[in-house]
Backbone as a ProteinNet text record, in pm:
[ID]
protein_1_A
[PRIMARY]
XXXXXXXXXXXXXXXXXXXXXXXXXXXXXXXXXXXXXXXXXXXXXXXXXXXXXXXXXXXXXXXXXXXXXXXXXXXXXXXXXXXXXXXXXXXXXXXXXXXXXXXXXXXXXXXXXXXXXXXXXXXXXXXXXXXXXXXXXXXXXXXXXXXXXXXXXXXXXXXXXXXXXXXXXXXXXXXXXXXXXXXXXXXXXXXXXXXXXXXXXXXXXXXXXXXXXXXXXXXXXXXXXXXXXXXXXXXXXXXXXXXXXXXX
[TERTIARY]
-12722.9	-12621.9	-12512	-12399.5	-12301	-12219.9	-12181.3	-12067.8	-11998.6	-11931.8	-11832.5	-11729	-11572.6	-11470.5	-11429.6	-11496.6	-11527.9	-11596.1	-11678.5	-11766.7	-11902.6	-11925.4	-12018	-12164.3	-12250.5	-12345.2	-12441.5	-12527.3	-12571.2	-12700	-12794.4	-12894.2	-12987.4	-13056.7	-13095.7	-13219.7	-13206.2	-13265.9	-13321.6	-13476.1	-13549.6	-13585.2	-13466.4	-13478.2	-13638.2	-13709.6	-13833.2	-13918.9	-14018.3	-14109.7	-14264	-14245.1	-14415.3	-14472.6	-14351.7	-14387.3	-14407.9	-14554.8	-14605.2	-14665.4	-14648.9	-14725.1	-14686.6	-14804.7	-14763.9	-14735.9	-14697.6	-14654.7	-14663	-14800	-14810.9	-14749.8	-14769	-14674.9	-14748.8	-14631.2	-14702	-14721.2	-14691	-14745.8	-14630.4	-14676	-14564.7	-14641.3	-14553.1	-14608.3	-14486	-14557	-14414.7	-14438.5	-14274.4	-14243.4	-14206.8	-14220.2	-14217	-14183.8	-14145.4	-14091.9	-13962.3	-13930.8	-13832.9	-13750.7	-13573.6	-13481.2	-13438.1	-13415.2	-13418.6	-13520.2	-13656.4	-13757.9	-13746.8	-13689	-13657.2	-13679.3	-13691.9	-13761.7	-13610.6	-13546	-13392.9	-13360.9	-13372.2	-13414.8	-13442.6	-13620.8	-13674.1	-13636.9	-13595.2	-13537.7	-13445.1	-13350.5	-13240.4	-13258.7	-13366.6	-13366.9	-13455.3	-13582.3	-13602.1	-13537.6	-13389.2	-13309	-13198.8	-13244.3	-13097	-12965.7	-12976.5	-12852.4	-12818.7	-12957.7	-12934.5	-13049.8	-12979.4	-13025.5	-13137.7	-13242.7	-13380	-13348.4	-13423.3	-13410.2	-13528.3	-13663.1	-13786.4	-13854.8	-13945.3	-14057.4	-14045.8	-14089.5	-14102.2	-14077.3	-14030.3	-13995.5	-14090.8	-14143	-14229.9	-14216.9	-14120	-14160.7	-14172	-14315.7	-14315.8	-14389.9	-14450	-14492.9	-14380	-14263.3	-14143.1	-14075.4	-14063.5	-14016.1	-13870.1	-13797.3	-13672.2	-13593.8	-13632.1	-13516.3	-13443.1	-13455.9	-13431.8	-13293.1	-13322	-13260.2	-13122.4	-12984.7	-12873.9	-12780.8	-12716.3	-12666.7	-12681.3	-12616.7	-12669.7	-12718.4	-12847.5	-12973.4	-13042.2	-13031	-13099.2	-13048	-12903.1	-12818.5	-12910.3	-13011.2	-13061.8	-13135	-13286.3	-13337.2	-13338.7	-13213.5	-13136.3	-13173.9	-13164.1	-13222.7	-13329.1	-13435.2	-13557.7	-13597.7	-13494.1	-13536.6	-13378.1	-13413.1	-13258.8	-13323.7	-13206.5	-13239.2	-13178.3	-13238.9	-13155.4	-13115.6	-12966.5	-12929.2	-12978.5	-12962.5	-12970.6	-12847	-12733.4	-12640.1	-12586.4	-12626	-12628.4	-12440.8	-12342	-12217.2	-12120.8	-12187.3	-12083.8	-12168.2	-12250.6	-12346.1	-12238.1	-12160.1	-12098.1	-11964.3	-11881.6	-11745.2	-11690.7	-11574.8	-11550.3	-11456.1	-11362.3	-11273.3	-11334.3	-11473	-11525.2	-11604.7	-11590.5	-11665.6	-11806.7	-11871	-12018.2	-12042.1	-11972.4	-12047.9	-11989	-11908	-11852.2	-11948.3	-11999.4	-12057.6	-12260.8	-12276.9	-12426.4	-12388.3	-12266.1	-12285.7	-12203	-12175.9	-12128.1	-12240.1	-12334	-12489.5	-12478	-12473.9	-12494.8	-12372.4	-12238.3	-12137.9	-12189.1	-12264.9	-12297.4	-12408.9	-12474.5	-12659.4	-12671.7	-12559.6	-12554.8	-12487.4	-12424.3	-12252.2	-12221.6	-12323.5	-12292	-12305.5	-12320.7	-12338.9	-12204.4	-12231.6	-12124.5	-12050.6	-11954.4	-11935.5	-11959	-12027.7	-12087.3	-12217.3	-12242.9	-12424.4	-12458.4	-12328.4	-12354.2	-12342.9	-12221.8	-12217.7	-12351.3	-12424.5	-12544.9	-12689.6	-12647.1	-12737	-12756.1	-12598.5	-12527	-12623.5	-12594.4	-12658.6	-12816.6	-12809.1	-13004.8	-13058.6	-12991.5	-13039.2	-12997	-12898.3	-12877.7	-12976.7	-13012.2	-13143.4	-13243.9	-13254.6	-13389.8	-13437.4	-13285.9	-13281.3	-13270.3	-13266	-13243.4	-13070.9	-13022	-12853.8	-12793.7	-12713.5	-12639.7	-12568.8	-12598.8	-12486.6	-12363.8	-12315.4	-12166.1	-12161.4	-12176.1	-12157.5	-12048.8	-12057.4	-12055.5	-11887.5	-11822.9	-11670.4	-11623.8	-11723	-11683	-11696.6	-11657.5	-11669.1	-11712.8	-11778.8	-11907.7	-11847.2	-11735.1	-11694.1	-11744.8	-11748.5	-11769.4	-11908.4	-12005.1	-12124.7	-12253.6	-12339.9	-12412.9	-12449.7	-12521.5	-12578.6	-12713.2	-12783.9	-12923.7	-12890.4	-12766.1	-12726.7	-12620.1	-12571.2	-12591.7	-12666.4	-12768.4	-12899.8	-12919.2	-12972.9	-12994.3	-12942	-12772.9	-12700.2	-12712.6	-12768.7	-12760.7	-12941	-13029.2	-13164.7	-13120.9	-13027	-12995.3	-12897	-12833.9	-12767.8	-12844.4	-12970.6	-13128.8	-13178	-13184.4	-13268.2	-13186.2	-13076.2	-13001	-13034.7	-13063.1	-13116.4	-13254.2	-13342	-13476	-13544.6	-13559.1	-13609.6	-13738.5	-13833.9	-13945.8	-13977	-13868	-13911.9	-13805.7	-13830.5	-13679.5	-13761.5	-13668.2	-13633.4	-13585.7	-13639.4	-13597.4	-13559.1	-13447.5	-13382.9	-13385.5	-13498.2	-13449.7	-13388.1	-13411	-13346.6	-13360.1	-13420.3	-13410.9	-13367.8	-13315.2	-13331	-13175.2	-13093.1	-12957.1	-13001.7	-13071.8	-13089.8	-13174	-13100.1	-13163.2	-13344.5	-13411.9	-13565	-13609.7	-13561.4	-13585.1	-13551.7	-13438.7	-13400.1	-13471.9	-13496	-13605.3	-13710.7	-13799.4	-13926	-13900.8	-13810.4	-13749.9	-13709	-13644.2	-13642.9	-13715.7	-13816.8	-13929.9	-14047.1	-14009.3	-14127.1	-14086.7	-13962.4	-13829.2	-13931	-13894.1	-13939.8	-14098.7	-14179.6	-14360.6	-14306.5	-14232.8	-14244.8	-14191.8	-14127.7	-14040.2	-14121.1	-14242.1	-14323.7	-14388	-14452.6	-14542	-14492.1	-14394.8	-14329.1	-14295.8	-14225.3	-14164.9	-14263.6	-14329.2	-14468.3	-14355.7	-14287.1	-14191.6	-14241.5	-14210.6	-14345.9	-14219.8	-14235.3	-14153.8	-14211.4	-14074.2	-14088	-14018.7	-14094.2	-14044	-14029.9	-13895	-13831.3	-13825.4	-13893.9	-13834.1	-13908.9	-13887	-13914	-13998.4	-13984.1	-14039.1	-14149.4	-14289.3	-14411.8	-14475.2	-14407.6	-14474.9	-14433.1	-14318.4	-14252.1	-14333	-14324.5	-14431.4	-14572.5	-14631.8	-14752.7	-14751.9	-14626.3	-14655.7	-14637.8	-14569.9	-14566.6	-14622.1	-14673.5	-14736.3	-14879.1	-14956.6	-15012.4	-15082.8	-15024.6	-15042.4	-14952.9	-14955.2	-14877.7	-14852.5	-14718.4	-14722.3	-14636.2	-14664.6	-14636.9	-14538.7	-14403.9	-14304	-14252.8	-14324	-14258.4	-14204	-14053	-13993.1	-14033	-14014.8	-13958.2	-14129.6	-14234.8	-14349.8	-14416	-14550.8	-14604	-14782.6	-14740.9	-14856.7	-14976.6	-14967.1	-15061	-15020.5	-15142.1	-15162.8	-15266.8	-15269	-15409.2	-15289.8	-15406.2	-15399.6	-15346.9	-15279.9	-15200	-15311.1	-15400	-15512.6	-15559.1	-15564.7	-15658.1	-15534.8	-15427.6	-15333.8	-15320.3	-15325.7	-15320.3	-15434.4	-15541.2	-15689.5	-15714.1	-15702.4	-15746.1	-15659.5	-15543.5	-15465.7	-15535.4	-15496	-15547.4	-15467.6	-15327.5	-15227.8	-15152.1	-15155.7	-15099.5	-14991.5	-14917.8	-14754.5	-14768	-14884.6	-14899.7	-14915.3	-15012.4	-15062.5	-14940.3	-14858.7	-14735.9	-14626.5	-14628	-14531.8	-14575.7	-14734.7	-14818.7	-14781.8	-14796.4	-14787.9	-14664.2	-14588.8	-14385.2	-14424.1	-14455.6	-14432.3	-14441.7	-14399.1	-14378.5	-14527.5	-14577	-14667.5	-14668	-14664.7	-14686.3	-14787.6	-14761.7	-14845.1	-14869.1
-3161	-3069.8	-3151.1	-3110.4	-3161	-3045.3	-3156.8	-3039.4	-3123.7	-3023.7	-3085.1	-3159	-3134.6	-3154.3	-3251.3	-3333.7	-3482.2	-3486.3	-3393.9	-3364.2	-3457.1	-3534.8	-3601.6	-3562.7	-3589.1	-3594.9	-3572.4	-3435.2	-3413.7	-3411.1	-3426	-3379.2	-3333.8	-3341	-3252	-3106.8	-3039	-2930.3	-2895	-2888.5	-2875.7	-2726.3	-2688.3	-2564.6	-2534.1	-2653.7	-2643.3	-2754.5	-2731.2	-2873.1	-2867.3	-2943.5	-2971.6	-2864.5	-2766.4	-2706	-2763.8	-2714.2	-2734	-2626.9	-2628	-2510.7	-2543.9	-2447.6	-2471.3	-2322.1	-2378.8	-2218.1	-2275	-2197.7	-2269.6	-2191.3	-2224.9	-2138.6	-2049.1	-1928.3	-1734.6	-1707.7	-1806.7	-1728.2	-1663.2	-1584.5	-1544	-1541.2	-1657.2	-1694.9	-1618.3	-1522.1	-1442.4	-1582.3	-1555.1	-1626	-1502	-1504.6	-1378.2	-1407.2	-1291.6	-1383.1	-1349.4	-1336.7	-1232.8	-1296.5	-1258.5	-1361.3	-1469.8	-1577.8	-1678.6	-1780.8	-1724.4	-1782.9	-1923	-1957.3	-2038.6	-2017.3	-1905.4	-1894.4	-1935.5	-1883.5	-1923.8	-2097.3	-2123.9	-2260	-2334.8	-2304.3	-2355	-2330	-2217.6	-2205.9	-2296.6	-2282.9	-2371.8	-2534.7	-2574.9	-2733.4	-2753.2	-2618.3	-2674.7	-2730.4	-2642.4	-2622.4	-2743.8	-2804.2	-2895.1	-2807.6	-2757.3	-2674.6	-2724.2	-2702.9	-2814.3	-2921.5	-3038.6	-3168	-3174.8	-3185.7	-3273.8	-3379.3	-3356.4	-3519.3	-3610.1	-3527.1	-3610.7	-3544.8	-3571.2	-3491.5	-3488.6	-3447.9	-3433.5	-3274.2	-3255.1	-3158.1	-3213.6	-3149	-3165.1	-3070.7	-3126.8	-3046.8	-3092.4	-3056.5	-3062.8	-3227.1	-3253.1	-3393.8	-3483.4	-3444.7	-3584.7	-3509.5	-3572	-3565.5	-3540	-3431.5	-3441.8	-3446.1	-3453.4	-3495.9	-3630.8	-3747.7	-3851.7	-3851.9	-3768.1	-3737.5	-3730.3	-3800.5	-3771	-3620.7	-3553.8	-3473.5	-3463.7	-3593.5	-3611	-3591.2	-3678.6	-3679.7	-3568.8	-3470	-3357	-3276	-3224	-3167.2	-3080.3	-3179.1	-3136.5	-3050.4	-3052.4	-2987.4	-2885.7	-2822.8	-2703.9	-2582.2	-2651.9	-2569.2	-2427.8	-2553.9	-2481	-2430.7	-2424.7	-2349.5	-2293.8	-2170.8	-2094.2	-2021.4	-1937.9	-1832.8	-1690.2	-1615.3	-1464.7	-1461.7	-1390.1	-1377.9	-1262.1	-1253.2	-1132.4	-1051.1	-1074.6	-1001	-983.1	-855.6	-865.6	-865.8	-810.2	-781.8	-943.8	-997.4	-1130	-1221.8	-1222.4	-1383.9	-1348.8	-1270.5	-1256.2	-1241.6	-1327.8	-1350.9	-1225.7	-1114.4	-1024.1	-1024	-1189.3	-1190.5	-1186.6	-1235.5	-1254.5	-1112.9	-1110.3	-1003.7	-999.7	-935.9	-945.7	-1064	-1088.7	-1136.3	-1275.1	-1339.1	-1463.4	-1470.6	-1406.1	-1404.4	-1473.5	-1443.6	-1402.2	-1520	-1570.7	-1671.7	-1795.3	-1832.1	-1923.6	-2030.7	-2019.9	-2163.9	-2153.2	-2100.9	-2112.5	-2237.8	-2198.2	-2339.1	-2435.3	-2432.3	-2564	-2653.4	-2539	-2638.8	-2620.8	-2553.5	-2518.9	-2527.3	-2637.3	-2708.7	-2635.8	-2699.9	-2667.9	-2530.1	-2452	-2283	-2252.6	-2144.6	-2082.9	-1991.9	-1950.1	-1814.8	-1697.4	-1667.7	-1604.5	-1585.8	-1732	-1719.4	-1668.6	-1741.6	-1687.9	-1544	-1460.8	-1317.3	-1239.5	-1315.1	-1222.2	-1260.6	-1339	-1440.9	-1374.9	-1315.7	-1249.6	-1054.2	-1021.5	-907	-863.1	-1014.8	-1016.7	-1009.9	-1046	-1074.7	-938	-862.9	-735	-661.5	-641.3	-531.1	-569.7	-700.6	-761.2	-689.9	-638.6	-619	-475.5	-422.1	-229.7	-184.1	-328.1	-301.6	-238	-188.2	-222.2	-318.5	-399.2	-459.6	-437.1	-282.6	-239.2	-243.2	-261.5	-312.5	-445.3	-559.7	-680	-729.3	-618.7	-614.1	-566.9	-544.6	-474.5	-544.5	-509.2	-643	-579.4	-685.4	-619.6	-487.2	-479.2	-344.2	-230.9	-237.9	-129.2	-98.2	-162	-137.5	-111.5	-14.9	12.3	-130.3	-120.3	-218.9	-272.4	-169.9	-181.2	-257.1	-229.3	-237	-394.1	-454.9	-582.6	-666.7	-630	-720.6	-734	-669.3	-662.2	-780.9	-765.1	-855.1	-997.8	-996.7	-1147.1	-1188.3	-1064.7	-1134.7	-1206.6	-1122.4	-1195.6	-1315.5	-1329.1	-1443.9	-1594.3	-1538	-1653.9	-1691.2	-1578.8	-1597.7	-1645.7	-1681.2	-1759.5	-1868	-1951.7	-2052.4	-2093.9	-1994.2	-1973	-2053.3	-2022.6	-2111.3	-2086.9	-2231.1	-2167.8	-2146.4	-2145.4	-2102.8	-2047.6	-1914.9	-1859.2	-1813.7	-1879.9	-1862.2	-1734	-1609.6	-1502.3	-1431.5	-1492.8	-1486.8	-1313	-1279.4	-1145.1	-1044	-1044.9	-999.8	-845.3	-789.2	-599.7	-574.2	-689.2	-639.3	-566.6	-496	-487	-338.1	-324.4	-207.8	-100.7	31.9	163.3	152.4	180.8	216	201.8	336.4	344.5	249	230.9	121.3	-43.6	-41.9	-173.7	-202.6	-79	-78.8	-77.3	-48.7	-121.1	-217.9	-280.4	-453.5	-509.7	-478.3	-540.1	-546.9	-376.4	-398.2	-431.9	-478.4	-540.6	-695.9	-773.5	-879.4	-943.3	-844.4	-802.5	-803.5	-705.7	-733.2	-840.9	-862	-1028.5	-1158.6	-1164.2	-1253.4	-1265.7	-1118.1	-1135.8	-1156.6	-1100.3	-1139.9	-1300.5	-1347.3	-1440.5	-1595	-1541.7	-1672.8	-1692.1	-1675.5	-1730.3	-1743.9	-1834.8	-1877	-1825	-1740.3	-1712.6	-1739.9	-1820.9	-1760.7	-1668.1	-1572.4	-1451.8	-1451.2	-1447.4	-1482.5	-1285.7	-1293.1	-1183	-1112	-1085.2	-1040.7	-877.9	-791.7	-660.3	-717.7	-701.6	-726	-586	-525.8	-397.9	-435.1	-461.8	-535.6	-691.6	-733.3	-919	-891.1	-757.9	-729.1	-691.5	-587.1	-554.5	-652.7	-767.2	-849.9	-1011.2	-1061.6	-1153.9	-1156.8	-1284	-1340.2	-1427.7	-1466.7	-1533.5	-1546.5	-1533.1	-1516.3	-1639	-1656.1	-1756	-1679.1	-1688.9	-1644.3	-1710.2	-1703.3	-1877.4	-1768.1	-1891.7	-1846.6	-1961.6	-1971.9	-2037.2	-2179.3	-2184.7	-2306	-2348.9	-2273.9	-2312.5	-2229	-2271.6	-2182.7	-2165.9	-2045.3	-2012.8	-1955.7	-1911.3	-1833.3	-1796.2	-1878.2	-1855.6	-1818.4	-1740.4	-1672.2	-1589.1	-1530.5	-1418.1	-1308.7	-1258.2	-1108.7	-1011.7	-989.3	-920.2	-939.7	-1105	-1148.4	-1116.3	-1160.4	-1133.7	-992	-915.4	-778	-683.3	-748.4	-724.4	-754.2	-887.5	-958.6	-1039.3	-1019.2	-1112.4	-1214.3	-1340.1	-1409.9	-1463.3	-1450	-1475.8	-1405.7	-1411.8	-1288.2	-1204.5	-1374.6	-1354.4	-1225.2	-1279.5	-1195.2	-1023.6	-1056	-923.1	-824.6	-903.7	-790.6	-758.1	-862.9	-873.8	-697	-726.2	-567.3	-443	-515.5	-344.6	-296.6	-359.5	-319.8	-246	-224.2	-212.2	-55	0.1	177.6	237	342.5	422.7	564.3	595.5	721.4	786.8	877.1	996.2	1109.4
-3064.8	-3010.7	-2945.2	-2957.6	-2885.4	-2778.1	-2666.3	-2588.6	-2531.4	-2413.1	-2311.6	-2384.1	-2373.6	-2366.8	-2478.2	-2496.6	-2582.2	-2662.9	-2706.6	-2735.8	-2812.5	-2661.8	-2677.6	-2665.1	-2703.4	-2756.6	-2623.7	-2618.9	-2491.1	-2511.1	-2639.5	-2650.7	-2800.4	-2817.1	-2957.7	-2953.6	-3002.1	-3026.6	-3119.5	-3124.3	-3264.5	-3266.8	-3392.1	-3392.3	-3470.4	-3542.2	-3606.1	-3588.1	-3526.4	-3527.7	-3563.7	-3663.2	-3754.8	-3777.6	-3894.8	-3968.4	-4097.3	-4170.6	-4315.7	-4377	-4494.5	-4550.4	-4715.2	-4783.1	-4937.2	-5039.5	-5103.8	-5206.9	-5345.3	-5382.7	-5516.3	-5648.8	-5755.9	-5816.4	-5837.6	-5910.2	-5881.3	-5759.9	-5646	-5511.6	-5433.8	-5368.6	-5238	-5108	-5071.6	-4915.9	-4837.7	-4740.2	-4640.5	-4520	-4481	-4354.9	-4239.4	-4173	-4083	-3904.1	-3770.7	-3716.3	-3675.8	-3522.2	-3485.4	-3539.8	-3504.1	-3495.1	-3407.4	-3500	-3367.5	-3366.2	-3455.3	-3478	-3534.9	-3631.3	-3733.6	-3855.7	-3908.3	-4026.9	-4166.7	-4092.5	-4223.3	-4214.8	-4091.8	-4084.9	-4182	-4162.1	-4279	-4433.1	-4451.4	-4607.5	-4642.6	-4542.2	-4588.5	-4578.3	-4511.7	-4535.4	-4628.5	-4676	-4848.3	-4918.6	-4945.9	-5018.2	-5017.3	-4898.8	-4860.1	-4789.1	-4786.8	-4707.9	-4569.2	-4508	-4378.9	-4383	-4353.7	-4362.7	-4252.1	-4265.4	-4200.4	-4094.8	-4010.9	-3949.7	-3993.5	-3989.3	-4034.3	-4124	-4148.1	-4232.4	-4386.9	-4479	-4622.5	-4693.4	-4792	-4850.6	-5016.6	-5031.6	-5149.8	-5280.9	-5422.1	-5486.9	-5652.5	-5695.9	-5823.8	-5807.9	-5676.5	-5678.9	-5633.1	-5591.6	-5558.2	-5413	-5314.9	-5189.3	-5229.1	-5200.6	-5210.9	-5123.9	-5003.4	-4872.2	-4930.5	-4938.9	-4975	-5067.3	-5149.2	-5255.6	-5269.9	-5313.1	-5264.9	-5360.5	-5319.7	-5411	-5545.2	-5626.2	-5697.1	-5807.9	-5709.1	-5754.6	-5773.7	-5679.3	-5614.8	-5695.4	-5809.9	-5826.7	-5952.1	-6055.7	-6168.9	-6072.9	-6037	-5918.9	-5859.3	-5872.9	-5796.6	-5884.5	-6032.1	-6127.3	-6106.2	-6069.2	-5977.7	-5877.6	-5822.8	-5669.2	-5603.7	-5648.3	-5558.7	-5441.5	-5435.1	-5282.2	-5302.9	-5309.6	-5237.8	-5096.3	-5098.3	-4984.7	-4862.4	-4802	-4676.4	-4735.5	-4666.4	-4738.6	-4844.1	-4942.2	-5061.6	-5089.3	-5039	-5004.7	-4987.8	-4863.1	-4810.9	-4901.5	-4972	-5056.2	-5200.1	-5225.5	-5361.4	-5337.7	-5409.3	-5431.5	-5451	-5373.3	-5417.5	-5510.6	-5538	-5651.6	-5808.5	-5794.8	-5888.9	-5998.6	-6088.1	-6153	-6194	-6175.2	-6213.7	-6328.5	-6381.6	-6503.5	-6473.5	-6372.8	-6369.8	-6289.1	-6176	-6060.1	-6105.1	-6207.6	-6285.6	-6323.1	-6405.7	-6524	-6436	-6310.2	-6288.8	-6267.8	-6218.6	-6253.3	-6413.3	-6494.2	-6658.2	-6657.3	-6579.9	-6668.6	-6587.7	-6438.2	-6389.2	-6455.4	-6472.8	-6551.1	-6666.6	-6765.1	-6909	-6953.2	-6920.7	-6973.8	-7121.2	-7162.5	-7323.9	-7376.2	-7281.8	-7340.9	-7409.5	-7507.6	-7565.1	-7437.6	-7416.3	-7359.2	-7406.9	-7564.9	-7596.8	-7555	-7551.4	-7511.9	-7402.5	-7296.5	-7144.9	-7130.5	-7169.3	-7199.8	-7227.6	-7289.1	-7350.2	-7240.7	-7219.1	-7093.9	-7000.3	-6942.1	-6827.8	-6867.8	-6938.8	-7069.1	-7045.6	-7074.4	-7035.9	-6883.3	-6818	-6625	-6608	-6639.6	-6549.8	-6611.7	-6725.1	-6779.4	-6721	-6686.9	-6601.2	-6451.6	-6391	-6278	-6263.7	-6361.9	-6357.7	-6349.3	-6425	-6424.2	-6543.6	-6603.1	-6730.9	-6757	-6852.3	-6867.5	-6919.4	-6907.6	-6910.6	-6788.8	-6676	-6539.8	-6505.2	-6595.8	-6562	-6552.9	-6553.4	-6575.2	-6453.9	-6347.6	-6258.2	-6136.8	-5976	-5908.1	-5785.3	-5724	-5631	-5509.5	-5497.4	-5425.1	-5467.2	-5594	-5677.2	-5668.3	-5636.5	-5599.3	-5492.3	-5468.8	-5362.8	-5342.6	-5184.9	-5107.5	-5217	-5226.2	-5373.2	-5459.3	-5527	-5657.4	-5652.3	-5577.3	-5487.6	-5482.4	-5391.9	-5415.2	-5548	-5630.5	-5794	-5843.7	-5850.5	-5887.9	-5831.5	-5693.5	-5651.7	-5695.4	-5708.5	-5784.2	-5926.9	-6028.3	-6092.9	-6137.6	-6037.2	-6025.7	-5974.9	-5932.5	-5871.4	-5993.2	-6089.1	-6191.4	-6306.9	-6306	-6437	-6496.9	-6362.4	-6447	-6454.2	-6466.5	-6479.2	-6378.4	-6264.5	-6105.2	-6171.6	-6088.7	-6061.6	-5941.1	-5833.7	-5685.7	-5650.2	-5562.7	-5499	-5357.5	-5271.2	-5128.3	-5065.7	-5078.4	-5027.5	-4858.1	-4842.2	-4697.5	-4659.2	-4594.1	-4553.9	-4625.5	-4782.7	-4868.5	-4901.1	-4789.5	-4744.7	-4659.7	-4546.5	-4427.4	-4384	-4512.7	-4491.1	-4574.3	-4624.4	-4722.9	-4649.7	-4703.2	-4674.2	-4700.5	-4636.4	-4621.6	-4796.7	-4811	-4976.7	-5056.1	-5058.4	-5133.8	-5109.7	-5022.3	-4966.4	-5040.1	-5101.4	-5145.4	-5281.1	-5312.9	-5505.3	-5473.7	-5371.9	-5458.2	-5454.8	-5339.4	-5313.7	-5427.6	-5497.8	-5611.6	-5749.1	-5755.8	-5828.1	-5837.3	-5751.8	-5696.8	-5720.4	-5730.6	-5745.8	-5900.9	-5949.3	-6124.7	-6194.1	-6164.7	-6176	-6161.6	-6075.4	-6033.9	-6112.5	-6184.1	-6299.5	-6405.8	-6441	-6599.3	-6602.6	-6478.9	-6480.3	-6472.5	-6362.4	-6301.1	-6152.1	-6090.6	-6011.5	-5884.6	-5778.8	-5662.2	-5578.2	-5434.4	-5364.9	-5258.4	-5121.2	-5020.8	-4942.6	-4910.8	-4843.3	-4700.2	-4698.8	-4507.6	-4428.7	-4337.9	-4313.2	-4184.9	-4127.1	-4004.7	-3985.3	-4057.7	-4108	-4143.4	-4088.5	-4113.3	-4179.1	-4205.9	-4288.1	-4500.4	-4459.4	-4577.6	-4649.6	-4568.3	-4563	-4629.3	-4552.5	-4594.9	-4764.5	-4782.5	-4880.6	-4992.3	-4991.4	-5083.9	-5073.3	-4984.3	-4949.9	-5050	-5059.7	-5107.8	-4953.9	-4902.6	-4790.6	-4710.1	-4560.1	-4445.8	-4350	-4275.6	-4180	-4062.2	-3959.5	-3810	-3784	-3735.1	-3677.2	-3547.3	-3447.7	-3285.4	-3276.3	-3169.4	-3205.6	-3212.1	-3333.8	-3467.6	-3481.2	-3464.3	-3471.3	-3531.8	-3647.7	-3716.5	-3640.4	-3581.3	-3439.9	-3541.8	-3657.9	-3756.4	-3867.5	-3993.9	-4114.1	-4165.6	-4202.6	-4271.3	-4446.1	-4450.3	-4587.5	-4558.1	-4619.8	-4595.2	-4532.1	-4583.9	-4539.2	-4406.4	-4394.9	-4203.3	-4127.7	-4111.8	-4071.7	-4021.5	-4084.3	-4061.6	-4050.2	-4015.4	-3989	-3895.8	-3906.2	-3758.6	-3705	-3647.1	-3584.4	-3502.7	-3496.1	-3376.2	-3238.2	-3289.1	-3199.2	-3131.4	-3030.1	-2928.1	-2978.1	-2970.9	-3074.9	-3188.2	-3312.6	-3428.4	-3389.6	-3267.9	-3210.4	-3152.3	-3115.6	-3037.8	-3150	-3289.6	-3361.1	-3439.5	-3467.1	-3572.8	-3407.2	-3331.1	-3251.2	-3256.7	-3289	-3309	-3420	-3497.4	-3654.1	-3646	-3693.9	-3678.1	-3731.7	-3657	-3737.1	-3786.8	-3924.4	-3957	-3865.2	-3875.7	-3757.8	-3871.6
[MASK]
++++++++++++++++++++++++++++++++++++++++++++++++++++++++++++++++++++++++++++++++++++++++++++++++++++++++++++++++++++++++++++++++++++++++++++++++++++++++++++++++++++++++++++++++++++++++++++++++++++++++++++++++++++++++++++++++++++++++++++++++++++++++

């Protein structure tokens, strides 16, 4: 951290410390965890977005912190992110189909613009879109119907891991529980290993595979979607399930 006037150097702040965990493929590990916790944190220094100071990032068997742009650049291939905001994560100059097919000209140099068109064609039917849609530009579309578009803009260049930042937590109730089961069908067709960021532990439950607790920047409890929500062991976990709304 830096401050004061000069802005010299007052200190450092670990917004995360000696967090580990694994996500194997087909899995969905939820990250969960008020705000503030660190949980976007951690997504984004998978990803490289924000730079590490220590520790290892592991994938596919090769440490990629180390890694310079680059290097790291093929890589990217495999591991995207959905945004939180399905609205501000998408270019509003851009049209659906530049928006879908702009990773195709980065990691698919050699595509036709035919190919990409049909490419572009194929991801929106994937997602419950038309692709007579793709001419049109994200104003034009619900908050739901948004997300959609930015699942398929993750899935262009066929990841095998996507980083899901809170990616309901902007959407109507209803609409939450289709992307979510959007996301559940996609996993299976696809094989795709997710981690799921998100603070709604009713949501986490429903799509988890396995769970992690983060109080701040610390992972206080991991268990199974099931122990987790059976048997909490952490106070933290315990006050996080008594928030959670109950049908009556």
């Amino acid at each position: 951290m830096h401050g004061g006037v000069l802005r010299r150097k007052s200190g450092d702040i670990r917004a995360v410390d000696g967090v580990s965990f694994t996500v194997e493929p087909g899995q969905t590990v939820g990250l969960v965890g008020e705000s503030g916790s660190g949980k976007t944190t951690v997504g984004r220094t998978i990803l490289k977005l924000i730079p590490a100071t220590s520790g290892a990032v592991t994938f596919n068997g090769r440490d990629i912190l180390p890694l310079s742009e680059r290097e790291f650049r093929p890589m990217r291939r495999e591991m995207q992110m959905i945004f939180q905001d399905p609205f501000g994560s998408l270019n509003p100059r851009f049209t659906i189909a530049e928006i879908v097919s702009e990773a195709l000209e980065i990691h698919f140099a050699r595509m036709s613009r035919s190919d990409r068109r049909d490419r572009v064609a194929e991801l929106l039917r994937l997602v419950g879109l038309s692709p007579e849609m793709m001419a049109r530009y994200p104003h034009e579309f619900s908050g739901g119907q948004r997300q959609r578009i930015g699942i398929a803009r993750a899935l262009a260049v066929e990841p095998q891991f996507i980083i899901c930042d809170e990616p309901v937590s902007a959407l109507d109730v209803s609409v939450q529980a289709q992307i979510v089961n959007l996301l559940q069908d996609l996993q299976e067709q696809l094989g795709i290993a997710y981690l799921f960021i998100a603070h709604d532990l009713a949501v986490v439950e429903h799509i988890s595979d396995h769970v992690l607790v983060m109080h701040h920047g610390k992972i206080v409890e991991s268990a199974t979607a099931e122990e987790i929500y059976h048997n909490p062991q952490d106070s933290y976990t315990k006050a996080l399930l008594a928030a959670v709304p109950q049908l009556t």
